[in-house]
C-alpha positions, 0 to 999 in steps of 0.5 A: 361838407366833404364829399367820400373818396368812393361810392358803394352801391348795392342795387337790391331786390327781395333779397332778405335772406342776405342783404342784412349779411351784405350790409353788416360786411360794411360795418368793419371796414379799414377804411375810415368812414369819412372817405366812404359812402353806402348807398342802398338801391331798392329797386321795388323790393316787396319783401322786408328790404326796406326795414331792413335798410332803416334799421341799419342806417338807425344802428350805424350813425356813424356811417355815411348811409343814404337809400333810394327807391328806384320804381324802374324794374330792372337792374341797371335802372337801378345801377344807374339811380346809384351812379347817379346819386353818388357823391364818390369820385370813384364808384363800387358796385357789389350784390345784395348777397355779397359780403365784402372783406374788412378791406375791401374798400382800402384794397381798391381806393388804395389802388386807384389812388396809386394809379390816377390813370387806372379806369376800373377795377374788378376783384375777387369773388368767392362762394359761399354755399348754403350747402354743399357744392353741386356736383357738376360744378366745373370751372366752364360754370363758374358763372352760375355762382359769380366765381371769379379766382384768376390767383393773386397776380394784378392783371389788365382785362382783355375782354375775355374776362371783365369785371363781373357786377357783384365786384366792379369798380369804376371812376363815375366820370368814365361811367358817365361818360360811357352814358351809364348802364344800358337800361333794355338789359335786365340782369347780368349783360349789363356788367358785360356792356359797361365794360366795354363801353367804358374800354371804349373809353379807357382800357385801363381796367384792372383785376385786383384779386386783393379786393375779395368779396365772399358771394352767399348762394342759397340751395335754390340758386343751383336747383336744375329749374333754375340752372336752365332759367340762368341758361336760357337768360343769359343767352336772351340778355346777350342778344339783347346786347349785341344786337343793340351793337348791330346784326353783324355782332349779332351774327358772330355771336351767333356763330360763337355761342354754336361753336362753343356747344360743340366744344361742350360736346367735346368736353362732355366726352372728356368729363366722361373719360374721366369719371366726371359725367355729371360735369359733362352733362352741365356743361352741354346743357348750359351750352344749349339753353344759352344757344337757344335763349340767343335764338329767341326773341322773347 
């Protein structure tokens, strides 16, 4: 039997509300079947995940379906059970509350396939709230909602930007290569670390803004007790990744993260000049409960 062009791989966990969204979105894509595969990555799920993922691969015969249960807790664990199981040459990762375009995976095989020397690629992600945008929403907090729009233009990741997990895409010989997704990070400074672990490697990766994947974010996810969780989690995650790198980068980023809430400071100001005080405050105090889950050590 022949093996799919490409991979796709949704890593989930009690994600019920949106994974049967996520999975539906796979269902009309362009791209013909036969050159694709969905591998689903339950990783310990406690809630209906796991009826849900049979019922879709009873409903969709059709479909190159296989799914995993991978009892290691944490989101790379479970990047890197799907890496592996993968029978693609060519590896897309997108979230369990993601809904990916029609043509999604053309966007990217087409790509590829024109660009053999291509290493990745990441593409656009756009929100869609369950209810209204909050308030303080500005572009310095794009991050709380994955929301990656750089326009239209193709362009080559520097590093200031990468591909963010709930849109990325890479060859699985590069991924292996780069030995895969580094276990001791649990969340998002994963798709951060593959990066440039990849770049080390082939720093031909791409934005591909035609590749659009629509991202559910539920009222919660923007509730002020979680905006300070995501904070400080996003701070502990980079300190985990740097200084796995050394104390040296542990020290720059340090001197980063402090640089960067002083100018949030200066930004409050100027959000405030303009009648937009409630961005400001965001923005100073996401600063601040990332400075300080980098300063912590648990």
């Amino acid at each position: 039997m022949q093996h799919p062009k490409i991979s796709l791989i949704i890593c989930t966990y009690n994600r019920e509300k949106f994974l049967g969204k996520a999975l539906q979105s796979l269902t009309s894509q362009t791209l013909p079947p036969e050159h694709f595969e969905i591998l689903i990555v339950n990783n310990n799920a406690t809630d209906g995940t796991e009826q849900i993922s049979k019922d879709f691969i009873e409903t969709n015969p059709k479909l190159n379906i296989r799914y995993f249960v991978e009892s290691n807790q944490g989101l790379s664990y479970a990047r890197n059970r799907g890496m592996r199981e993968a029978h693609g040459s060519i590896i897309t990762y997108i979230d369990d509350d993601a809904e990916a375009e029609d043509d999604f995976l053309a966007q990217i095989l087409t790509f590829l396939e024109a660009r053999p020397e291509v290493a990745g690629v990441g593409g656009k992600i756009i929100p869609k709230y369950e209810g209204t945008p909050p308030e303080w929403m500005n572009k310095y907090l794009y991050g709380f909602v994955t929301k990656v729009d750089f326009g239209d233009d193709v362009f080559r990741y520097t590093g200031k930007s990468y591909p963010a997990g709930c849109n990325m895409t890479y060859r699985k010989k590069l991924l292996l290569e780069a030995g895969g997704f580094n276990e001791n990070l649990k969340w998002r400074a994963d798709d951060k670390y593959i990066f440039f672990a990849v770049q080390e490697i082939d720093n031909k990766i791409y934005h591909l803004p035609q590749a659009v994947v629509q991202h559910n974010i539920d009222d919660y996810r923007t509730t002020d007790e979680n905006f300070i969780r995501l904070s400080k989690k996003f701070g502990s995650e980079e300190r985990i990744r740097v200084l796995d790198i050394g104390l040296v980068p542990f020290l720059k980023k340090i001197a980063e993260f402090i640089f960067k809430f002083k100018a949030s400071l200066l930004l409050g100001l100027i959000f405030s000049l303009r009648g937009e005080w409630i961005k400001g405050k965001y923005t100073i105090l996401y600063r601040y409960h990332a400075l300080l889950g980098l300063l912590s050590a648990t």
